[in-house]
C-alpha positions in Angstrom: 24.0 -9.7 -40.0 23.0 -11.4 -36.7 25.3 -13.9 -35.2 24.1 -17.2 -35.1 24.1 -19.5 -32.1 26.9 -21.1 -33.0 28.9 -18.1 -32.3 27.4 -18.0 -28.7 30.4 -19.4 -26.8 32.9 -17.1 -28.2 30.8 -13.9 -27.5 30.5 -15.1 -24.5 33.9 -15.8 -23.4 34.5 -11.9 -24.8 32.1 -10.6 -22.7 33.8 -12.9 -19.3 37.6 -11.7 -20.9 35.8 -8.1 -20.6 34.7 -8.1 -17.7 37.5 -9.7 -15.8 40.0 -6.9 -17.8 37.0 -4.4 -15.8 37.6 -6.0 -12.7 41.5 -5.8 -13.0 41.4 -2.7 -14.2 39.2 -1.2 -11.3 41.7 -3.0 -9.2 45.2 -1.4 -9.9 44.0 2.0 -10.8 43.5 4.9 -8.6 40.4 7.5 -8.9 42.3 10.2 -7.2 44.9 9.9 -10.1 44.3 12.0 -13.6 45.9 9.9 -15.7 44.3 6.9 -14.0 40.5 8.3 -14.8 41.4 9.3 -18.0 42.5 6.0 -19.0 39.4 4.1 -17.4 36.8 6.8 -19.0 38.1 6.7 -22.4 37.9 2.6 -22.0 34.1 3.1 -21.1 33.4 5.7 -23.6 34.9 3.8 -26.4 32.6 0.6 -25.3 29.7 3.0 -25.3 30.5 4.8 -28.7 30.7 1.1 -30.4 27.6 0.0 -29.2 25.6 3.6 -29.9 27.2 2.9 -33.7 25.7 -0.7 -33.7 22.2 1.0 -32.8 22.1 3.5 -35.2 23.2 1.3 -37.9 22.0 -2.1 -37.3 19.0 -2.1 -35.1 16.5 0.3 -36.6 13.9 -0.9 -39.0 13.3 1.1 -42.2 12.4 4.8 -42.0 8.2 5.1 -42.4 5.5 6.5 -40.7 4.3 3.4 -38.8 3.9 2.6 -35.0 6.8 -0.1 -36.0 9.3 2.4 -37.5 8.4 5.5 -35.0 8.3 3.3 -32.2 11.8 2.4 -32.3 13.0 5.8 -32.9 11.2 7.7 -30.6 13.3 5.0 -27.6 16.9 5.3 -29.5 16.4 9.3 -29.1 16.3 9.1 -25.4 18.6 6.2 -25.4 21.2 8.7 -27.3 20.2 11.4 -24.8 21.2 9.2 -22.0 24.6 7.9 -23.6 25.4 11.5 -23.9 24.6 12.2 -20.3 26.8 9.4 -19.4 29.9 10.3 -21.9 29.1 14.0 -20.8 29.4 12.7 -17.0 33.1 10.9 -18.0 34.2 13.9 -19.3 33.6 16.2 -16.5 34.6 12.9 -14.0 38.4 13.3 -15.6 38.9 16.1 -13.3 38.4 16.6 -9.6 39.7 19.2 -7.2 39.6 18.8 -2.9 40.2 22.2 -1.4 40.3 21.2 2.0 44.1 22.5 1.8 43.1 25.7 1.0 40.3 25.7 3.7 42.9 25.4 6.4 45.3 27.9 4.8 42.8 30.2 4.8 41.7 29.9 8.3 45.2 30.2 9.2 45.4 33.6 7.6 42.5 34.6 9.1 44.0 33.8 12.6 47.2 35.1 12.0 45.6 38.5 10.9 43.4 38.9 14.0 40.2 38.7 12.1 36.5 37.6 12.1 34.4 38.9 9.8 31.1 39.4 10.9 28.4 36.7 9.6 24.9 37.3 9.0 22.9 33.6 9.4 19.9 33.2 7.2 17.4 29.9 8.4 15.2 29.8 5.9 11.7 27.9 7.2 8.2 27.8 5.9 5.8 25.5 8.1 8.1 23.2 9.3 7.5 21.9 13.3 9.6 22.9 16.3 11.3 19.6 16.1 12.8 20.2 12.8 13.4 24.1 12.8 14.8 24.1 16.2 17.8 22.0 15.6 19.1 24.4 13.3 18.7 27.1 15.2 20.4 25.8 18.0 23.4 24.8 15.9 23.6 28.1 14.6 23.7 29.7 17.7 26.3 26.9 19.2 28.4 28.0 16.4 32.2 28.0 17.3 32.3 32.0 15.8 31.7 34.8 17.9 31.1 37.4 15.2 27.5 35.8 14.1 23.5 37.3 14.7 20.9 34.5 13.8 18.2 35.0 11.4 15.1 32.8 11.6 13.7 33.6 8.0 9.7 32.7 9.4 8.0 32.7 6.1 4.9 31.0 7.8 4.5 34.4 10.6 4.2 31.9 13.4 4.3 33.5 17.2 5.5 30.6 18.8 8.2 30.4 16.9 8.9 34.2 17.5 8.8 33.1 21.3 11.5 31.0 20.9 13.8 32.5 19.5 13.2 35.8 21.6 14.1 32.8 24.5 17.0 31.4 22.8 18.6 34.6 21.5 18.1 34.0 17.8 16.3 36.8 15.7 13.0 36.7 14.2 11.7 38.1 10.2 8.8 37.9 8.8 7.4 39.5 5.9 3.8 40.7 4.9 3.1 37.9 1.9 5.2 35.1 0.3 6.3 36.5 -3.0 9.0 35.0 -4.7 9.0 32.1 -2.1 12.2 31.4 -0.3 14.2 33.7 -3.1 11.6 36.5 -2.1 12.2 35.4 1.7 16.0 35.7 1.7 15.8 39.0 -0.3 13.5 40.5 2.6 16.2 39.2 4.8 19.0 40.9 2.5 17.0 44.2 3.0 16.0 43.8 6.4 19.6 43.0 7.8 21.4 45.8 5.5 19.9 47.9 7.6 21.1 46.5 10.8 23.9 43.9 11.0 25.2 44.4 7.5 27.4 41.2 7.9 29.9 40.9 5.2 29.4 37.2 4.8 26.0 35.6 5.0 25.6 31.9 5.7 22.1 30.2 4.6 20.7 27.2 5.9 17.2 25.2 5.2 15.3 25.1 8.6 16.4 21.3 8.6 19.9 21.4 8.5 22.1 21.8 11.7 25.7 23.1 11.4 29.3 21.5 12.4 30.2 24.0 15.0 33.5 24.5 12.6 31.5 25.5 10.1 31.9 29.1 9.6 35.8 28.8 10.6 35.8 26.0 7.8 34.3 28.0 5.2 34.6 32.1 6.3 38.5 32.3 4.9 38.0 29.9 1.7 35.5 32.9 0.9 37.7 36.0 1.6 40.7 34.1 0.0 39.9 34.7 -3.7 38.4 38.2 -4.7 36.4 36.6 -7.8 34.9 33.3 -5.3 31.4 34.4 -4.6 30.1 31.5 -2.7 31.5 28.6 -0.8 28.9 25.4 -0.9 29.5 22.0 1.1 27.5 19.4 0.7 24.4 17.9 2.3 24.2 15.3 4.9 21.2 13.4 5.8 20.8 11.8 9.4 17.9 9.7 8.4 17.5 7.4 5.2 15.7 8.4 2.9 12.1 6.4 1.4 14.2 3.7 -0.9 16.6 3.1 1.5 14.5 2.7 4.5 11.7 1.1 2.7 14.0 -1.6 1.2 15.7 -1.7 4.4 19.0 -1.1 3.2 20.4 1.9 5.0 23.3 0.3 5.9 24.3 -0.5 2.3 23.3 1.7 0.4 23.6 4.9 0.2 21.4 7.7 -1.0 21.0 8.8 -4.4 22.8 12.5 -3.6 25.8 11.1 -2.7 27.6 10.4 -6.2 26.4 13.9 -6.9 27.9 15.7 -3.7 30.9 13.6 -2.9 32.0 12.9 -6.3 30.6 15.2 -9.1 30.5 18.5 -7.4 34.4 18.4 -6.7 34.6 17.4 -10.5 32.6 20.5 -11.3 34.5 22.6 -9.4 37.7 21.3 -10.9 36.3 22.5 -14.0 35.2 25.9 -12.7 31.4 24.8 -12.3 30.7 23.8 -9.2 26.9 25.6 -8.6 25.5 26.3 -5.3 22.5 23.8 -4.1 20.6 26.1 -1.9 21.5 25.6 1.9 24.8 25.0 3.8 26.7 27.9 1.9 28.4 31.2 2.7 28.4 33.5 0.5 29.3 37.4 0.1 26.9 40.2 0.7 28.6 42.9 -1.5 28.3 40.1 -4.4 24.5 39.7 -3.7 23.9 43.6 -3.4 25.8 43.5 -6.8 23.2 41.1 -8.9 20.5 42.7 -6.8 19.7 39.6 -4.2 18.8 35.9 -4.6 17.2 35.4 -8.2 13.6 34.4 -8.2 12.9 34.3 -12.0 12.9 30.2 -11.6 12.0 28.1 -8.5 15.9 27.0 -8.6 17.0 29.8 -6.5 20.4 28.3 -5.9 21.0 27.0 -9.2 19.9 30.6 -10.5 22.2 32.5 -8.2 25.4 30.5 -9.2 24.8 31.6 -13.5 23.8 35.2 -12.4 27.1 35.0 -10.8 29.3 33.1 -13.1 28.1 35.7 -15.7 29.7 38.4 -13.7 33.2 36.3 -13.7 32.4 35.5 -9.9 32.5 31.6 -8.7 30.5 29.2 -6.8 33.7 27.1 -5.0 33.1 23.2 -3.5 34.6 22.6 -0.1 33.5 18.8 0.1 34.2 18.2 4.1 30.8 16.9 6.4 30.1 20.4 8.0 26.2 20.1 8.1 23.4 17.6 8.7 20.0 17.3 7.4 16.6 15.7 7.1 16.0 13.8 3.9 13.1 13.4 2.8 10.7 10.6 4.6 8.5 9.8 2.5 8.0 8.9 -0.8 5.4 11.1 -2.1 8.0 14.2 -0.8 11.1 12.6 -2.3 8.9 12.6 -5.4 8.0 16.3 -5.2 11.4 17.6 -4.4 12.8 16.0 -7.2 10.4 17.6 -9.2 10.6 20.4 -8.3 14.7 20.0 -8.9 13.6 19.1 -12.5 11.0 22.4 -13.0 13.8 24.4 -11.8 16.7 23.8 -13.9 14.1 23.7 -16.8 13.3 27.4 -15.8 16.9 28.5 -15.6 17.3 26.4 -19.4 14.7 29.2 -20.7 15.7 32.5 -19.2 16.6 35.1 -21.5 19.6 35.5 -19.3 20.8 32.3 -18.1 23.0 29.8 -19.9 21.6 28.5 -22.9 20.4 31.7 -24.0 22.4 34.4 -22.7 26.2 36.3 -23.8 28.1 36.5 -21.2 28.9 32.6 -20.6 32.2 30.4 -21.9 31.4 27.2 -23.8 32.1 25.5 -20.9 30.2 26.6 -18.2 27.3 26.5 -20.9 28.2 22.6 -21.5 28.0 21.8 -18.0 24.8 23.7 -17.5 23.5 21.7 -20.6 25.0 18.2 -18.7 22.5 18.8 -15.5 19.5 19.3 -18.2 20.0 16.1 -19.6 20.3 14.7 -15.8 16.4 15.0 -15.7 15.8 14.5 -19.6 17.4 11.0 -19.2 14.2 10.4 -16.7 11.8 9.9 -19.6 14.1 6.8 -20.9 13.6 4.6 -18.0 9.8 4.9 -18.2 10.6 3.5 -22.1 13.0 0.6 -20.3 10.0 -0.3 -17.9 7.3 -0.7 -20.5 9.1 -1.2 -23.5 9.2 -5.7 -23.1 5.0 -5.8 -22.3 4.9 -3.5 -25.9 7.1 -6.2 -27.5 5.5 -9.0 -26.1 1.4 -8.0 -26.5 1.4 -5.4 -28.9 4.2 -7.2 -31.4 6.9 -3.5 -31.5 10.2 -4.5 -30.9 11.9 -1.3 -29.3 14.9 -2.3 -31.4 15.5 -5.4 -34.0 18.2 -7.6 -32.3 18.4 -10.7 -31.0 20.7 -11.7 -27.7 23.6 -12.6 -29.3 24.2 -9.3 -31.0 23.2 -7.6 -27.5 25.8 -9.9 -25.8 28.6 -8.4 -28.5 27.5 -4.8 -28.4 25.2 -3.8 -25.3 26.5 -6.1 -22.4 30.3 -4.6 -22.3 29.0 -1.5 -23.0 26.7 -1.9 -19.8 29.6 -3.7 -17.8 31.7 -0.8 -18.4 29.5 1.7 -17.3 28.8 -0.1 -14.3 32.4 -1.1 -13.2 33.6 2.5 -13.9 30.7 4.3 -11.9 31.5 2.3 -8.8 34.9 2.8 -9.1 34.9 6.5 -9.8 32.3 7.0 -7.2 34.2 5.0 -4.6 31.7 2.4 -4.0 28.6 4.7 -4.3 26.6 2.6 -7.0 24.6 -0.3 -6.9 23.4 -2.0 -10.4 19.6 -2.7 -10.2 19.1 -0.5 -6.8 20.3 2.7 -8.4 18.0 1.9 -11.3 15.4 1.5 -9.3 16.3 5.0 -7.4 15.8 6.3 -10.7 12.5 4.7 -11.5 10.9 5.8 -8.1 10.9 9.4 -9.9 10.7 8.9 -13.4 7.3 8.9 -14.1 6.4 12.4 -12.5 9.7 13.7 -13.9 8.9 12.9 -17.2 5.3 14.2 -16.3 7.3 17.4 -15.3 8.9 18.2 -18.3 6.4 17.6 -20.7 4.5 19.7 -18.5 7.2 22.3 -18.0 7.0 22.6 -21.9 3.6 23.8 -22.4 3.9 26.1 -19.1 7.1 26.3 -17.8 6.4 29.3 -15.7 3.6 30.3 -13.4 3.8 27.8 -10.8 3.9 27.3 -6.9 6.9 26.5 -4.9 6.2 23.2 -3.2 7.9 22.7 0.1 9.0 19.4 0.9 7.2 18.7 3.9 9.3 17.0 7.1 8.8 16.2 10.1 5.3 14.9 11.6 4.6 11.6 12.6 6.0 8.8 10.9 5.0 5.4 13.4 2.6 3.6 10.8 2.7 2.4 7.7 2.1 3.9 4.6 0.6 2.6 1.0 0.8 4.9 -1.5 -1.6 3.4 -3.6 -1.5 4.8 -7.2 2.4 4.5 -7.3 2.4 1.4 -6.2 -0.5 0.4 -9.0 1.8 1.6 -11.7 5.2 -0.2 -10.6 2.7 -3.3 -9.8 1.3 -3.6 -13.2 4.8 -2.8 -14.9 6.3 -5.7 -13.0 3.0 -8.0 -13.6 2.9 -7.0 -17.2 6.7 -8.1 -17.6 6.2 -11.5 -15.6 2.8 -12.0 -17.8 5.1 -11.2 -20.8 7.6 -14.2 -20.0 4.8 -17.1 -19.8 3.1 -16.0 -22.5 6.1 -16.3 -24.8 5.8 -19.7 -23.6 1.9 -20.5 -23.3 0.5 -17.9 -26.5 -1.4 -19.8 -28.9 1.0 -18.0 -31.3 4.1 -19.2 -29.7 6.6 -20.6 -31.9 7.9 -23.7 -31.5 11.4 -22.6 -30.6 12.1 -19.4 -28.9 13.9 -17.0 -31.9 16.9 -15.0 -30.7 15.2 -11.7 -30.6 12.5 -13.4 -28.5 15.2 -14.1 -26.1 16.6 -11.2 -25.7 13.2 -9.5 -25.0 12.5 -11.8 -22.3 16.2 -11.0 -20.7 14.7 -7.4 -21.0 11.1 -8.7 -19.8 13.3 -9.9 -16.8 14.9 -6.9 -15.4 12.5 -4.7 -16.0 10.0 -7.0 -13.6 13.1 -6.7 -10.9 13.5 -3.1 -11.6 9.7 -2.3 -11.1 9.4 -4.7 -8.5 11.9 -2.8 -6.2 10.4 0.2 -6.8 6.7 -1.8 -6.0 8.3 -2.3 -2.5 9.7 1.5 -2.4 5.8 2.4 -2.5 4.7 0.7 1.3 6.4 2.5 3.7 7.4 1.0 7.3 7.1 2.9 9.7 9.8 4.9 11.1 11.0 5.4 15.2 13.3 8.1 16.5 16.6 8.4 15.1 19.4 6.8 17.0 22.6 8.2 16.6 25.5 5.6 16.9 28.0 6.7 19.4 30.7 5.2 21.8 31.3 7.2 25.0 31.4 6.6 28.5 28.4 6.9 31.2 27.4 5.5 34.2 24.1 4.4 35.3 22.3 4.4 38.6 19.7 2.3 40.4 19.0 2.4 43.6 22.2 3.3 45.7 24.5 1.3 43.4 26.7 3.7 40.6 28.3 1.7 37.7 29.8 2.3 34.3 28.3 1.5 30.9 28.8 2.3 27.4 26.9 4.4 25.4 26.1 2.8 21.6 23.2 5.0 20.4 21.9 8.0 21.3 18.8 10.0 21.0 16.5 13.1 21.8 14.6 10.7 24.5 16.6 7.2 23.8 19.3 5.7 24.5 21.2 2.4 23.9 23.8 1.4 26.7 25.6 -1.6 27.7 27.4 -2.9 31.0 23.5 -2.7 33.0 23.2 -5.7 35.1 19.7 -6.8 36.7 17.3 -4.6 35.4 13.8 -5.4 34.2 11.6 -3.0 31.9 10.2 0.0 33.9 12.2 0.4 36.4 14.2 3.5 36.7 17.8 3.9 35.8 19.5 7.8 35.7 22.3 8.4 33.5 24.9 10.2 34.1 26.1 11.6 30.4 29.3 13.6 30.0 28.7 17.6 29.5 25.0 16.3 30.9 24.6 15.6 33.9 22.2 13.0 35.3 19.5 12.5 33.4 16.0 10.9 34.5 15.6 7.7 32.7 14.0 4.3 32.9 14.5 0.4 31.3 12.3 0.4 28.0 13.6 -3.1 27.0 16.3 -5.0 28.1 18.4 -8.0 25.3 21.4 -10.3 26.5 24.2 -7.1 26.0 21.7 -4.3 25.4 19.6 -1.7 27.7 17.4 0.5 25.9 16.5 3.5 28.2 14.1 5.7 27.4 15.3 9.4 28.7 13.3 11.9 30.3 15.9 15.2 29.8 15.4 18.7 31.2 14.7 21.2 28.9 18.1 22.8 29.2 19.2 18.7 28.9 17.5 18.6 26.0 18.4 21.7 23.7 22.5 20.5 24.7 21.3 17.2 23.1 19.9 18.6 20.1 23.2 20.2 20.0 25.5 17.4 20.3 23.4 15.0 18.0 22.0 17.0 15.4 25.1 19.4 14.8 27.8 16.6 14.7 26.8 13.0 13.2 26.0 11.7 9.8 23.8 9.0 12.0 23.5 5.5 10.3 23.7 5.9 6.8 26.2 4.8 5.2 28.6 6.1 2.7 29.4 3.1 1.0 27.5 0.5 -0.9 27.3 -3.3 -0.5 26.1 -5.2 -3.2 25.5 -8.5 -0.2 23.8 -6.4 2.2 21.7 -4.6 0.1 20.4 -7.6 -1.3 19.6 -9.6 2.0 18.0 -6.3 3.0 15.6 -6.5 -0.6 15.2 -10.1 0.3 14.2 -9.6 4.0 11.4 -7.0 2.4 10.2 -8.6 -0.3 9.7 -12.2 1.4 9.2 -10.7 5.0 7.6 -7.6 4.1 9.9 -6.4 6.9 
């Protein structure tokens, strides 16, 4: 039975008592403590098992073979797939392991012992321009190791490229053809180095990711310390936001979508001996690759690949979670799309191999669990298409994804959803956002879901698709057919609420199930509206690096200090100038630097923004310095307030 309205007032001073016992609770526990997220993700579980109950039992209609019967079955499976990602995700979030301690115990030992092993480093690149590729092959060769020979992995046979490392000291491979894409590419590599360096320890990187100069002493020692660990990952760092949070112009509030995964779940993973390897910024050993017979290239997920094929051998992929290299995530949102996609195809293609997880001897229940856990990561995609469209179905073509009214939602659904929310924040250390990470997710589920079902009619067979970086990024974009789709989601949901008003057919008082499709009507038209904004791109400038050091300017014959805020290849941003005017020339004299040539771009009350003119030699030591040691502007924690004044500056502004 439905409540009635009557009963409104005390469901709804449940759902306040609820949420306020949330709130506390977030408050006095601590997420570093077992017993602490043990007791919090049993609490959200149990508000998620009771509502799941209520759906099965109360809010289907009788079993037939109709649109209105199938309709609300087909959205309750993937609603059940996605509660069992998220009590899946509790599970594995009980647990968490930080191994920086044994990083610097293992360094120490490595000291104390007089040794180095030699380190063979693998920059894997495929098309990419000298801006990107060359920061990381700097880094690599800047590295704070003397035992290392740099590999540019050029997959694209490109001689300028060859030049420059020939000038910078780096070595140059190449191969006749692309087969097996960047698996095939690090397997010539394998090969082609046996033969000469033969290091023990091989560190990969993507051509766009730049190194801590730590690095290798961060990560060599945690290798060699266990005979069984096969591969040492850290996690990716991006230097640039990323399309939603640039677009939405919210980089300074929200953070991007990889974080939860890399700061919070991959140390649970580990905990739980299933930490996998996410294809750049890893070490791992050569013997161990020689053993499986090189990178695995059955399934575009090389990485993912290479951590099964390993953890069927009793070897492990081990999580060092510490800022040790810097990236470029993706700029636009067409490439976000595809490498997501691609993310998806991958892990399907592992799913199906006759020796990986699912399919295979050889693996414990659970490492086959957690395997099955990141499946259902992209199988949840499909169940937020159904959340977008699923209130213009109620509203025009009379299906009700499920029979309740708001009331019974408000008992059942809302702590269920407070819960989840509260304890994702929480657990992730302020790395969720209600509504923005939603709409993160709704950016890509469309072609995900377009993905798998294409995966399941031919899952094999298909091209590696780089995600392309770098390039000019000063105008605007419109990415017109995405931005139809969100568009007419978001109309459709807005056109739903006044015609349940202004329909010829409209009763004369709203019914409770009516209500509680136009609550539903409501987000959904937020959701898809944020993600309508995600779809026209601003335009993007260089990437200034936030800083604080001292400097000292010069114009004419007068020398005086200033303070350095931002940084840049050919920017700066100083303070402590005094009577300059836009053009003129003003040197800076940068520590490590020198003088470099420079002249006023634009001058504000506190601010001058120079724009630099470095030497060559000035300029390689910058790429250094920025790219190899900064996280640049994002941020690693979210703000609900900012966020917001950032979507409201965007979607009133358009800026």
């Amino acid at each position: 039975m439905f409540p009635t309205a009557s009963n409104a007032p005390s469901v709804l001073s449940t759902d306040l008592g609820v949420l306020l016992g949330l709130l506390v609770t977030a408050r006095l526990l601590d997420p570093t403590r077992l017993r602490d997220r043990v007791l919090f993700g049993a609490t959200t579980a149990a508000f998620l098992l009771i509502y799941t109950l209520w759906r099965w039992h109360d809010t289907l209609p009788a079993f037939d073979l109709t649109l209105q019967a199938l309709w609300p079955r087909l959205f309750i499976t993937l609603e059940i797939i996605a509660i069992t990602y998220t009590l899946m995700s509790i599970l594995i979030l009980t647990r968490s392991v930080d191994r920086s301690g044994q990083a610097d115990a293992a360094r120490r030992a490595l000291a104390e012992r007089g040794e180095q092993p030699a380190v063979d480093i693998f920059i894997c690149t495929y098309d990419e321009p000298m801006e990107i590729v060359e920061r990381s092959i700097l880094a690599a060769l800047a590295l704070d190791y003397a035992s290392k020979t740099v590999w540019v992995l050029d997959d694209t046979r490109r001689d300028w490229l060859r030049a420059f490392c020939d000038e910078v000291g780096a070595c140059h491979l190449t191969r006749p053809n692309n087969k097996g894409a960047k698996a095939g590419n690090l397997n010539n590599a394998l090969a082609a180095t046996g033969q000469e360096s033969n290091a023990p320890v091989i560190l990969v990187l993507d051509a766009d990711f730049a190194p801590r100069r730590d690095f290798l002493q961060r990560t060599v020692g945690l290798l060699l310390s266990e005979p069984d660990i096969a591969v040492v990952q850290t996690p990716q760092f991006y230097y640039n936001p990323d399309p939603i949070q640039h677009n939405l112009l919210a980089s300074g509030h929200w953070v991007d979508d990889q974080r939860f995964f890399f700061d919070v779940f991959q140390p649970a993973k580990d905990a739980w001996g299933c930490a996998f390897c996410v294809g750049t910024s890893f070490v791992v050993r050569r013997e161990r690759l020689v053993e499986i017979g090189g990178f695995p290239h059955a399934a575009i997920s090389e990485d993912l690949n290479l951590t099964y094929t390993l953890l069927k051998r009793g070897f492990r992929t081990v999580w060092l979670n510490e800022p040790l290299s810097f990236g470029l995530s993706a700029e636009g949102v067409p490439e976000y799309i595809t490498q997501r996609a691609r993310w998806c195809l991958g892990t399907i293609q592992v799913a199906l191999l006759r020796d990986g997880p699912m399919r295979s001897r050889g693996y414990s229940f659970t490492q086959r669990w957690h395997f099955l856990h990141g499946v259902l990561n992209w199988l949840c995609k499909p169940f937020m298409v159904l959340l977008l469209i699923a209130p213009p179905i109620y509203w025009f073509a009379g299906l009700p994804a499920f029979e309740a009214d708001y009331l019974s939602f408000l008992r059942y659904g809302v702590p269920a959803l407070l819960g989840t929310i509260i304890y994702m924040g929480w657990i992730s250390r302020s790395k969720t956002l209600p509504l923005f990470m939603e709409a993160t997710h709704a950016v890509t589920c469309f072609a995900i879901t377009a993905t798998l079902v294409s995966a399941a009619i031919r899952p094999f067979g298909r091209p590696f698709k780089v995600t392309d970086k770098g390039g000019d990024r000063s105008q605007p974009r419109v990415h017109g057919k995405l931005a139809a789709i969100f568009g007419l989601i978001a109309a459709s949901s807005a056109a739903a609420i006044v015609w349940a008003f202004v329909s010829p057919n409209a009763a004369s008082e709203i019914s409770s199930i009516d209500y509680f499709n136009l609550l539903w009507a409501g987000i959904a038209m937020l959701i898809s509206f944020i993600a309508f904004l995600v779809c026209f791109e601003l335009p993007r400038a260089e990437d200034l690096f936030p800083t604080d050091e001292a400097g000292w300017l010069a114009r004419g014959g007068e020398v005086v200090p200033c303070r350095v805020e931002a940084l840049a290849l050919s920017s700066a941003r100083v303070t402590g100038s005094r009577r300059c005017s836009p053009g003129s020339a003003m040197p800076v004299h940068l520590d490590g630097l020198g003088w470099i040539d420079a002249s006023v771009e634009a001058v504000s009350k506190t601010l001058t923004h120079l724009r630099l003119q470095p030497t060559e030699a000035q300029r390689r030591q910058l790429v250094v310095r920025l790219f190899s040691s900064s996280c640049g502007v994002i941020s690693g924690r979210a703000r609900l307030r900012g966020a917001l004044a950032g979507l409201a500056r965007r979607g009133f502004l358009g800026r």
